[in-house]
N, CA and C atoms as an extended XYZ file, in Angstrom:
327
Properties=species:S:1:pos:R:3:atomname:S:1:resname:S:1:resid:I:1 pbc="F F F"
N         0.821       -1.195        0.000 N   UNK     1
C         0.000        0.000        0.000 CA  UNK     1
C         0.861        1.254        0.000 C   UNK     1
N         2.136        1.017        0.704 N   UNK     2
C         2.883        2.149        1.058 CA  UNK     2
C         3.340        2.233       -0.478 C   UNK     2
N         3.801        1.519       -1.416 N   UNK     3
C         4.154        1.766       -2.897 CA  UNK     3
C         2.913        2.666       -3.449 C   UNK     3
N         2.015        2.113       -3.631 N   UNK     4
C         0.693        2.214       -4.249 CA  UNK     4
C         0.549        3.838       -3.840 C   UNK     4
N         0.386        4.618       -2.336 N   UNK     5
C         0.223        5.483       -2.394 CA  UNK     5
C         1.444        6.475       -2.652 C   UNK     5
N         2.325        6.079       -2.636 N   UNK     6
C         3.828        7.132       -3.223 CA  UNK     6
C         3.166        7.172       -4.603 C   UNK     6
N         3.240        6.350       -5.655 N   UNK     7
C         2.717        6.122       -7.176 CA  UNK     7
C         1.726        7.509       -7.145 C   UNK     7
N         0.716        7.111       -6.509 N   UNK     8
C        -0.495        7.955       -6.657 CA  UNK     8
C        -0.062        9.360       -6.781 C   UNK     8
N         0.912        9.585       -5.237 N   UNK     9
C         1.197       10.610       -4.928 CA  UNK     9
C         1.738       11.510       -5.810 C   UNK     9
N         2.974       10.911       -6.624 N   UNK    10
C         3.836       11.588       -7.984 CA  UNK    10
C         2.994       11.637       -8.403 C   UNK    10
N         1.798       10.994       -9.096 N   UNK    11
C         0.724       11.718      -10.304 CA  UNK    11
C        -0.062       12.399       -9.860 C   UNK    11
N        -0.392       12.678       -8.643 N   UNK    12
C        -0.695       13.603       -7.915 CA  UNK    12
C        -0.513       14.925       -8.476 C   UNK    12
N         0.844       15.349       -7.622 N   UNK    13
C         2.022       16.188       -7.634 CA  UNK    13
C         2.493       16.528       -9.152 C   UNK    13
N         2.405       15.741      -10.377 N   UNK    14
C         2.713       16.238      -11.783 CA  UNK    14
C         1.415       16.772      -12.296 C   UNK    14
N        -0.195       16.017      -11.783 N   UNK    15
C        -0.676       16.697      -12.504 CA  UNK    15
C        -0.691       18.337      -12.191 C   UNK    15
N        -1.001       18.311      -10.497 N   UNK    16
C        -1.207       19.463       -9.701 CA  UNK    16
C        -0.580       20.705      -10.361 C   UNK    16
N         0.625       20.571      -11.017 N   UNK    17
C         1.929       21.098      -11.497 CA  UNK    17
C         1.624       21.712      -12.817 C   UNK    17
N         1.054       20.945      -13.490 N   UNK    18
C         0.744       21.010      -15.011 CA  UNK    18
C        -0.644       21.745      -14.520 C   UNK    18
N        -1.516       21.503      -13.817 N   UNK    19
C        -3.090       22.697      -13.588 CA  UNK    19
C        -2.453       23.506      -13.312 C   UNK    19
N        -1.423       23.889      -12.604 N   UNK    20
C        -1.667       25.300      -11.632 CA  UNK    20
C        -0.465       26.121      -13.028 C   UNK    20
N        -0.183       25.572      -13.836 N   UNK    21
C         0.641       26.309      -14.613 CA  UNK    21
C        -0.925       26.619      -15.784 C   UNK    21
N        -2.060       26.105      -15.987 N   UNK    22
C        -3.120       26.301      -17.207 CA  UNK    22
C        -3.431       27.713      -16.174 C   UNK    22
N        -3.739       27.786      -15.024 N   UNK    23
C        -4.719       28.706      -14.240 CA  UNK    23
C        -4.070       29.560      -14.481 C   UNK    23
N        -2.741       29.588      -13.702 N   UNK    24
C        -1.771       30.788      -13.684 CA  UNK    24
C        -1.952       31.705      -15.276 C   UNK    24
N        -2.035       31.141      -16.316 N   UNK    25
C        -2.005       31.903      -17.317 CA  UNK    25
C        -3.904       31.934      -17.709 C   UNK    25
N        -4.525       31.569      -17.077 N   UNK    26
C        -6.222       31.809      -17.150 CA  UNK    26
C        -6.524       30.647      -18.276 C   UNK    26
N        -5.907       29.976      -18.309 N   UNK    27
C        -6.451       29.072      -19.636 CA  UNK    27
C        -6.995       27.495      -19.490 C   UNK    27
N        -7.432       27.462      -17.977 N   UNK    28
C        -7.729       26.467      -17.970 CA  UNK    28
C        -9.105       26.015      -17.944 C   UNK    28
N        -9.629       25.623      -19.545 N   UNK    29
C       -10.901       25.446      -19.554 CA  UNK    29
C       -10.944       23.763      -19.612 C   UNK    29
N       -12.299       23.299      -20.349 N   UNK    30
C       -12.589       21.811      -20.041 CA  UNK    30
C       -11.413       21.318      -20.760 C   UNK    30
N       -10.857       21.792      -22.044 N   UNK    31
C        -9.761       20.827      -23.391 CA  UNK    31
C        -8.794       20.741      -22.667 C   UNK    31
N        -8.371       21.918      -21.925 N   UNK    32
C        -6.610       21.915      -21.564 CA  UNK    32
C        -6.781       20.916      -20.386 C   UNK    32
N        -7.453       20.862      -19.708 N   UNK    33
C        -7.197       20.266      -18.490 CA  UNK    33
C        -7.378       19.006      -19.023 C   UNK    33
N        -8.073       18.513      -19.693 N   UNK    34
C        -8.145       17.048      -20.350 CA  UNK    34
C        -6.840       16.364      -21.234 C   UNK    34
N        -6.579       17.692      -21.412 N   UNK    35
C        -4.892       17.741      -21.814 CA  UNK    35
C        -4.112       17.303      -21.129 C   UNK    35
N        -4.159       18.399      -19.878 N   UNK    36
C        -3.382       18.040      -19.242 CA  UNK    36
C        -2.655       16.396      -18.536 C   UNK    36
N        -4.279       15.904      -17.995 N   UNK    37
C        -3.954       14.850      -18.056 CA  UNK    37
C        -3.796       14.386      -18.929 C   UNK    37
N        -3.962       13.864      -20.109 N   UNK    38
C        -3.550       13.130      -21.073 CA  UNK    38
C        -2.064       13.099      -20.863 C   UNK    38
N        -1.549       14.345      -21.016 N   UNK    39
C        -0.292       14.636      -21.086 CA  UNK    39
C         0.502       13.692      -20.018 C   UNK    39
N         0.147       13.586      -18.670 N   UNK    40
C         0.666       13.665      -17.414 CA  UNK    40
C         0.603       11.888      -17.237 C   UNK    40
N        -0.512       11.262      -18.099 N   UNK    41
C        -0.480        9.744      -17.988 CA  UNK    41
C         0.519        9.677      -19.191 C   UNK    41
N         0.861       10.011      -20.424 N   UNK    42
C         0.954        9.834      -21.262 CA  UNK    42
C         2.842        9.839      -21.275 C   UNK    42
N         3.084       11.227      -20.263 N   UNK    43
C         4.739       10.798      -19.545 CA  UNK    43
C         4.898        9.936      -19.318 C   UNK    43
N         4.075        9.001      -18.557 N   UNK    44
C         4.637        8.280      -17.136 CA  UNK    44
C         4.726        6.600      -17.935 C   UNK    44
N         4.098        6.869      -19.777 N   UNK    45
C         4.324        5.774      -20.429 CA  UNK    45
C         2.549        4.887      -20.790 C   UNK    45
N         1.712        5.641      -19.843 N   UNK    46
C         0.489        5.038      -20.127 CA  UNK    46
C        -0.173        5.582      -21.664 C   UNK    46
N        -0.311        4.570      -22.475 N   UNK    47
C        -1.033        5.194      -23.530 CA  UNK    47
C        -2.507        4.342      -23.090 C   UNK    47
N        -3.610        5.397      -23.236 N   UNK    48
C        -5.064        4.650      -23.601 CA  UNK    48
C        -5.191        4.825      -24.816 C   UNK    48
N        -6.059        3.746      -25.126 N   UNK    49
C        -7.263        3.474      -25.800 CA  UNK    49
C        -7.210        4.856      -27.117 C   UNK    49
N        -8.017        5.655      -26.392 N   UNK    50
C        -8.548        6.546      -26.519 CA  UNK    50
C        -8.391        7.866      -25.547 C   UNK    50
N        -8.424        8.966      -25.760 N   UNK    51
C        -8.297       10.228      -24.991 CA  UNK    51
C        -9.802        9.937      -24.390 C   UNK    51
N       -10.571        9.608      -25.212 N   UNK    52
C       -12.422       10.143      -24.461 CA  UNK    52
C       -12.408        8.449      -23.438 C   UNK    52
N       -11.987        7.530      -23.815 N   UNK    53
C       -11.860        6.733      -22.868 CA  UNK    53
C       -11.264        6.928      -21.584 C   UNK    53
N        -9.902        7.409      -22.010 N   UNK    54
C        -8.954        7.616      -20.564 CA  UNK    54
C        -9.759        8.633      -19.226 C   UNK    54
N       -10.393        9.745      -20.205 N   UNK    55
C       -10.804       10.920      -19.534 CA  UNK    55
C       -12.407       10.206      -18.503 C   UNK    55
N       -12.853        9.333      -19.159 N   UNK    56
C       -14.012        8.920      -18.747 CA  UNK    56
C       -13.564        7.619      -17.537 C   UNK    56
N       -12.418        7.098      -17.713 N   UNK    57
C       -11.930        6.011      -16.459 CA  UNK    57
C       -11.621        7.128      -15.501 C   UNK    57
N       -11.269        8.559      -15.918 N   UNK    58
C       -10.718        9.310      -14.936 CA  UNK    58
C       -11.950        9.755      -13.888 C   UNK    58
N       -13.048        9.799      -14.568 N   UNK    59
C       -14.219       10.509      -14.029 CA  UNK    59
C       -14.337        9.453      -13.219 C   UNK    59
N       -14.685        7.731      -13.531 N   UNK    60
C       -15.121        7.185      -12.719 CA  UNK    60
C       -14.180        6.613      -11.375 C   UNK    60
N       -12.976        6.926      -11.422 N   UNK    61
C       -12.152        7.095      -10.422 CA  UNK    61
C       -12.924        8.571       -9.037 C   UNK    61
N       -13.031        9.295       -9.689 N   UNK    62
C       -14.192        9.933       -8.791 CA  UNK    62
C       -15.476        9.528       -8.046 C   UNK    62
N       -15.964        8.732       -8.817 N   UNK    63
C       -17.076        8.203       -8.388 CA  UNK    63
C       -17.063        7.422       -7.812 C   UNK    63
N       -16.039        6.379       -7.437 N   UNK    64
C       -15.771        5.408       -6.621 CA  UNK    64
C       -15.475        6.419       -5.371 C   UNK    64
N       -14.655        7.223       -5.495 N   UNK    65
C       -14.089        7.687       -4.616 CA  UNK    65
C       -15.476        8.709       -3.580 C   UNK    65
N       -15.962        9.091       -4.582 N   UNK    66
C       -17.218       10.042       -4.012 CA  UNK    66
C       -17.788        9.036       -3.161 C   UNK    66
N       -18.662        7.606       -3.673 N   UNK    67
C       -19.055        6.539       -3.315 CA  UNK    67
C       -18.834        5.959       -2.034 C   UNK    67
N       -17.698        6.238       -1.754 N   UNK    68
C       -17.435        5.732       -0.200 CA  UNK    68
C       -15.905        4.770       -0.612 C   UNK    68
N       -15.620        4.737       -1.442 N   UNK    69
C       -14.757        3.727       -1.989 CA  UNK    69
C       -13.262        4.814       -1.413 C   UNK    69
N       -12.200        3.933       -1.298 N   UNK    70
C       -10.884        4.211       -0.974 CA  UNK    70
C        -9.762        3.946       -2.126 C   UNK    70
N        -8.652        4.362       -1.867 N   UNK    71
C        -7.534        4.061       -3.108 CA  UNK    71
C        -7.323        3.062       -3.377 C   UNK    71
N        -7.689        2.141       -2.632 N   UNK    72
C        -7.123        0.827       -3.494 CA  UNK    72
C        -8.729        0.219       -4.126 C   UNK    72
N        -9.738        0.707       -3.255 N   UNK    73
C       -10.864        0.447       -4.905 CA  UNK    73
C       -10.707        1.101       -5.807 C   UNK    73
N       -10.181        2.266       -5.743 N   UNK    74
C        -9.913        2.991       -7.090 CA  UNK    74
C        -8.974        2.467       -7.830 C   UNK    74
N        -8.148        2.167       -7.376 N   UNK    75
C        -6.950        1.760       -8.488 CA  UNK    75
C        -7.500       -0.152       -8.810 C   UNK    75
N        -7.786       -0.661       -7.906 N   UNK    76
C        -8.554       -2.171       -8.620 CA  UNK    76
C        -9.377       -2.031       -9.769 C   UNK    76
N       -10.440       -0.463       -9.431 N   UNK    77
C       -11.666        0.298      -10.538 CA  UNK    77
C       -10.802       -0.045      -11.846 C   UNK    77
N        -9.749        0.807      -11.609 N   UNK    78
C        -8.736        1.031      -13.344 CA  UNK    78
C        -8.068        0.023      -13.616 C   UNK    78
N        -7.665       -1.102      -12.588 N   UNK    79
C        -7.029       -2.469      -13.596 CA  UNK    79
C        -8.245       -3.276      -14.039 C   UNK    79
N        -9.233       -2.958      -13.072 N   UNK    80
C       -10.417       -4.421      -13.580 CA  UNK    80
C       -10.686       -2.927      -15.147 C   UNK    80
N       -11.324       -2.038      -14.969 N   UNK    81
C       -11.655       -1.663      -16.553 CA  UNK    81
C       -10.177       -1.573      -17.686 C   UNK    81
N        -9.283       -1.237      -16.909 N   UNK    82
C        -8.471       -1.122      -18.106 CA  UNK    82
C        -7.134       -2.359      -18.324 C   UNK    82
N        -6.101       -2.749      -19.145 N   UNK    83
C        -5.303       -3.424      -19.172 CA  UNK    83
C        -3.706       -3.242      -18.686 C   UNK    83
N        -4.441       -2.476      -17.512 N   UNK    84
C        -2.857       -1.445      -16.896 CA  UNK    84
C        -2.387       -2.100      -15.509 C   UNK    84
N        -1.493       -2.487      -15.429 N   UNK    85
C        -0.402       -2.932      -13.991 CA  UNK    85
C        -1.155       -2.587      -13.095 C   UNK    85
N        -0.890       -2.863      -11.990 N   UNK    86
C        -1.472       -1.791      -10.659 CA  UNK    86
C        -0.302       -0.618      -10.323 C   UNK    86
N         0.967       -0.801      -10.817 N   UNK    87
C         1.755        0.427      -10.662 CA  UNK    87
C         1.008        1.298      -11.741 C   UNK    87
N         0.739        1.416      -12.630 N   UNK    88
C         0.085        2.046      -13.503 CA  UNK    88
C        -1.102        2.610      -13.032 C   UNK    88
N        -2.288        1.744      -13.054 N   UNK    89
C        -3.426        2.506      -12.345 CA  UNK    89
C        -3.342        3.242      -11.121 C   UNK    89
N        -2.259        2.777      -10.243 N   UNK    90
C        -2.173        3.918       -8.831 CA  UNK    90
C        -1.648        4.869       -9.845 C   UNK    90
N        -1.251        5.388      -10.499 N   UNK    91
C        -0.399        6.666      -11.039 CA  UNK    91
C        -1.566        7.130      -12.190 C   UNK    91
N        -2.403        6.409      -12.801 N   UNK    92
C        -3.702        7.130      -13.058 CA  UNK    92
C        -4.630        7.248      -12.054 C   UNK    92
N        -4.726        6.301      -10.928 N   UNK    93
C        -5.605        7.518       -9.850 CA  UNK    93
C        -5.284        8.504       -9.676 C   UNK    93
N        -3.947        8.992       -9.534 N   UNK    94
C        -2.775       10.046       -8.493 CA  UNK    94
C        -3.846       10.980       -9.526 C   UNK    94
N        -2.967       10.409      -11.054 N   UNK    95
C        -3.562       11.708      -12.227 CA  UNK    95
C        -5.206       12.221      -12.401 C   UNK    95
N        -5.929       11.465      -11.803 N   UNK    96
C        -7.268       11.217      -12.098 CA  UNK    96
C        -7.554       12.466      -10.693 C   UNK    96
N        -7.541       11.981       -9.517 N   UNK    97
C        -7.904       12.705       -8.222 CA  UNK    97
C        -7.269       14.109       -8.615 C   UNK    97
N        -5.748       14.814       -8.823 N   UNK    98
C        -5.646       15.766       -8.940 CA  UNK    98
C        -6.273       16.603      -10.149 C   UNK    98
N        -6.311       15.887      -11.074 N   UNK    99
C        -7.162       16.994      -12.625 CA  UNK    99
C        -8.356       16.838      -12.090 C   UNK    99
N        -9.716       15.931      -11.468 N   UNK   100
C       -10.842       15.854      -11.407 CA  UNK   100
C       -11.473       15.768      -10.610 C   UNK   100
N       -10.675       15.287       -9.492 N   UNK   101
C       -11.391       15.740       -7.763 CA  UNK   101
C       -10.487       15.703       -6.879 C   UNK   101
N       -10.125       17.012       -7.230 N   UNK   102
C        -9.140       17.191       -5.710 CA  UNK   102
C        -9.867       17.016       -4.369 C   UNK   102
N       -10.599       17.398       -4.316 N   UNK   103
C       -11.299       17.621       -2.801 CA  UNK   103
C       -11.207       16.208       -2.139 C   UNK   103
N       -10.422       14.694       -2.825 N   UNK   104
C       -10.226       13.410       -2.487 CA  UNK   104
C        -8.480       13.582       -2.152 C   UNK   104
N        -7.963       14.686       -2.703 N   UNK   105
C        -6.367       14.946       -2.593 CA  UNK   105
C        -5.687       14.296       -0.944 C   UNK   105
N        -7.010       14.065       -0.247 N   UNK   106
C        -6.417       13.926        1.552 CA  UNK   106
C        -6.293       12.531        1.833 C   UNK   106
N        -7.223       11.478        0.496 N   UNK   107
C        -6.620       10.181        0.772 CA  UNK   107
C        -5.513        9.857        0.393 C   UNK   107
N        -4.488       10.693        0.234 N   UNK   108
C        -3.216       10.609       -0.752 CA  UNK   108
C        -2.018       10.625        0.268 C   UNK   108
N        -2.269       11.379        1.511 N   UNK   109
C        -1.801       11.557        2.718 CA  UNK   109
C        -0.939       10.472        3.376 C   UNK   109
């Protein structure tokens, strides 16, 4: 678990990095930030599917999380839907919680 949440944590911390640089210049509407992540999984070596796929596993990483669900249902959420490691999906939660619900940023702790 202690791996799992460091993972998270760096995609955390890169996406956080990559938003606060769209705001800072006022440009962060729905594309860029969808960008952003893209961008921020897309470093770390994860290619999806699809951009409208990735963005939509990202949402439902929220919803687990809204749900009552914790990080490691979230990151089980993204290996059972997608074909990604579990080092992988903890580092698309990290990316997922910071572009789309921070206000979950405290299970990262």
């Amino acid at each position: 678990m202690i791996r799992l949440t460091a993972l998270i944590g760096t995609a955390a911390a890169a996406s956080a990095l990559g938003l606060a640089a769209l705001t800072s210049t006022g440009v962060a509407s729905a594309s860029t930030i969808d960008d952003t992540f893209i961008t921020v999984i897309t470093d770390e070596g994860i290619q999806p599917p699809s951009t409208r796929e990735a963005i939509s596993v990202a949402h439902d990483v929220c919803t687990v999380l809204n749900e009552g669900g914790d990080l490691v249902d979230a990151v089980s959420a993204v290996s059972g839907y997608t074909d990604l490691e579990t080092e992988d999906s903890a580092f698309f939660v990290g990316a997922s919680i910071a572009t789309y619900c921070p206000e979950h940023e405290g299970l990262i702790d």
